[in-house]
C-alpha positions in Angstrom: -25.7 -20.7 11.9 -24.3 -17.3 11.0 -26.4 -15.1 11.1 -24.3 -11.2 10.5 -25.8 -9.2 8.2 -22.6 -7.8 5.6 -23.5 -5.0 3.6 -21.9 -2.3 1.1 -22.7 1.2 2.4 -21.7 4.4 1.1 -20.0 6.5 3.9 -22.0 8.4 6.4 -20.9 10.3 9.5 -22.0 7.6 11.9 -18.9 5.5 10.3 -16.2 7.7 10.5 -14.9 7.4 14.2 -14.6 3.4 13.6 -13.2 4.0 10.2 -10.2 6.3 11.9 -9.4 3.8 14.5 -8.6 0.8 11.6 -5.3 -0.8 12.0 -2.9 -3.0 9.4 0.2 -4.6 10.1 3.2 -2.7 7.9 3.4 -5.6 5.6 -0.3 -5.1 4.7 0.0 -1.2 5.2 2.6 -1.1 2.2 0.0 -1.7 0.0 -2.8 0.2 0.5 -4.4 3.7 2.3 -5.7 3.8 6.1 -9.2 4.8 5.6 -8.3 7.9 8.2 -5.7 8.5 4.9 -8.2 9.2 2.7 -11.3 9.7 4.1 -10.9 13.3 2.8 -12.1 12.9 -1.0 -12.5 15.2 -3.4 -15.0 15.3 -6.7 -15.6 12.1 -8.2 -14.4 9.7 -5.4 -17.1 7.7 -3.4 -16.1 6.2 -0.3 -17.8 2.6 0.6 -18.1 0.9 3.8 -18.0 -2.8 4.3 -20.6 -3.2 6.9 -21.2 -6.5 9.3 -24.2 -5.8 11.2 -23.9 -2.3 10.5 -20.7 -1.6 11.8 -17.6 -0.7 9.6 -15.3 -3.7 9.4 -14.1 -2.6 5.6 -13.5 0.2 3.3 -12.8 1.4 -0.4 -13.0 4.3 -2.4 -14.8 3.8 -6.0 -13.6 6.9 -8.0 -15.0 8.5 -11.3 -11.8 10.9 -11.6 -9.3 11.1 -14.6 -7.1 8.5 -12.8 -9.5 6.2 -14.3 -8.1 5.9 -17.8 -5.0 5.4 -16.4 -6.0 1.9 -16.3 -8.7 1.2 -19.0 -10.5 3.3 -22.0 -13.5 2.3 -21.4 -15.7 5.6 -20.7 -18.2 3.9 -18.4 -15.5 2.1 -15.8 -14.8 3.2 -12.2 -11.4 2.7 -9.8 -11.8 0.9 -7.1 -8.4 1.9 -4.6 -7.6 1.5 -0.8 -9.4 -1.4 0.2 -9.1 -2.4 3.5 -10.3 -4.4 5.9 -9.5 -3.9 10.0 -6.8 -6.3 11.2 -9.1 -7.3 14.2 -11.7 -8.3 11.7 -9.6 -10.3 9.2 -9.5 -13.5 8.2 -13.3 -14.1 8.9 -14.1 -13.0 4.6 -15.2 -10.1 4.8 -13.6 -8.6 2.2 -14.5 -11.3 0.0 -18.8 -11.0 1.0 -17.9 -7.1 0.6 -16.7 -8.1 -3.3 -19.3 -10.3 -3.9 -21.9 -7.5 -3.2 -20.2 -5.3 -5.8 -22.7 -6.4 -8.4 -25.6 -5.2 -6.9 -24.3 -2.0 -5.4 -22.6 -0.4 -8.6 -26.3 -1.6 -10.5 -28.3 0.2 -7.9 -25.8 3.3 -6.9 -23.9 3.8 -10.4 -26.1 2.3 -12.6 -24.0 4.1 -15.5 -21.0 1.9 -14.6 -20.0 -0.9 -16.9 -16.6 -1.6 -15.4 -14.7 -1.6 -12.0 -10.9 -1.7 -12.5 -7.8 -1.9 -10.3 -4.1 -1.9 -9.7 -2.4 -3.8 -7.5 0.9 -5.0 -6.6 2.7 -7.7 -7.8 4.0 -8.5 -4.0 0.4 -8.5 -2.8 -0.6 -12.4 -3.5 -3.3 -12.3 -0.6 -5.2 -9.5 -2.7 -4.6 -11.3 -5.9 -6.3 -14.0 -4.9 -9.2 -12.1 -2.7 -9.7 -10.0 -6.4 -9.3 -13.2 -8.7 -12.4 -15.2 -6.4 -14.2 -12.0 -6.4 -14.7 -12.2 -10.6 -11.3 -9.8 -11.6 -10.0 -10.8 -14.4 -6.1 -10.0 -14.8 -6.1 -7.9 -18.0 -2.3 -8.5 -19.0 -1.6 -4.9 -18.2 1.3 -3.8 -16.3 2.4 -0.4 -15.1 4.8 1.2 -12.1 3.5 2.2 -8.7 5.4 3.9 -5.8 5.5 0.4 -4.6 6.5 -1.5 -7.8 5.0 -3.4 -10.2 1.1 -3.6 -10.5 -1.3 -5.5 -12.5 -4.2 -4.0 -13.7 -7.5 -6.3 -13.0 -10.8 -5.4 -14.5 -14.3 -6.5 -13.5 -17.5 -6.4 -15.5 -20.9 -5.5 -14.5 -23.6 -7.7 -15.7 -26.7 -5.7 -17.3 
């Protein structure tokens, strides 16, 4: 039996030196930020560790910022962008247990959010389908990214 603990953490010092060391091959690169991209945020961007076992083996950045309604109206919804999981840790769903604990995590650390939305790209079938299991719905909405054509999904939070 497995027994690895995988958790949802918001970013701390202690995760930074694995999170700079993460590595995707190019054709998953395309899509998506490095965490060592991004890990400088700014106001209104929260950066979220995928933990297993307490060690960083996924990341994302939830964001309050004005990008937001370029992707929904609703007042109450967050972004969720660069999601990532380390390519010596893939394949064993991570990403997926990291999704599934969205639920809890926005309830107990943004308890104001009603919504979690997200673009991504057309090309990117693998995240699609990761997003789609997860609970995103596809809302129908198309716009143009640097890397083409992205859908916009959109996932509610259950009060």
């Amino acid at each position: 039996m497995n027994n690895e603990k995988i958790d949802l953490q918001k970013l701390c010092a202690e995760h930074k030196d694995a999170l700079v060391s993460f590595e995707l091959p190019e054709e998953q690169a395309q899509f998506t930020a490095l965490p060592k991209e991004v890990l400088e945020t700014r106001e209104g961007q929260f950066p979220v560790v995928i933990t297993k076992d307490d060690y960083p083996v996924g990341f994302f950045i939830l964001h309050t910022t004005e990008r937001v309604k370029e992707f929904t109206e609703n007042p109450t919804a967050m972004l969720l962008t660069a999601l990532s999981i380390t390519f010596s840790q893939q394949g064993k769903g991570y990403a997926w247990k990291g999704m599934a604990l969205l639920q809890p995590f926005l309830k107990k650390e943004f308890p104001h959010c009603s919504e979690l939305v997200l673009a991504v790209n057309r090309r990117n079938i693998a995240a699609q389908k990761l997003y789609e299991k997860a609970g995103f719905q596809d809302t129908g909405r198309r716009i143009m990214g640097k890397k083409g054509e992205q859908y916009i999904y959109s996932y509610i939070i259950e009060r």
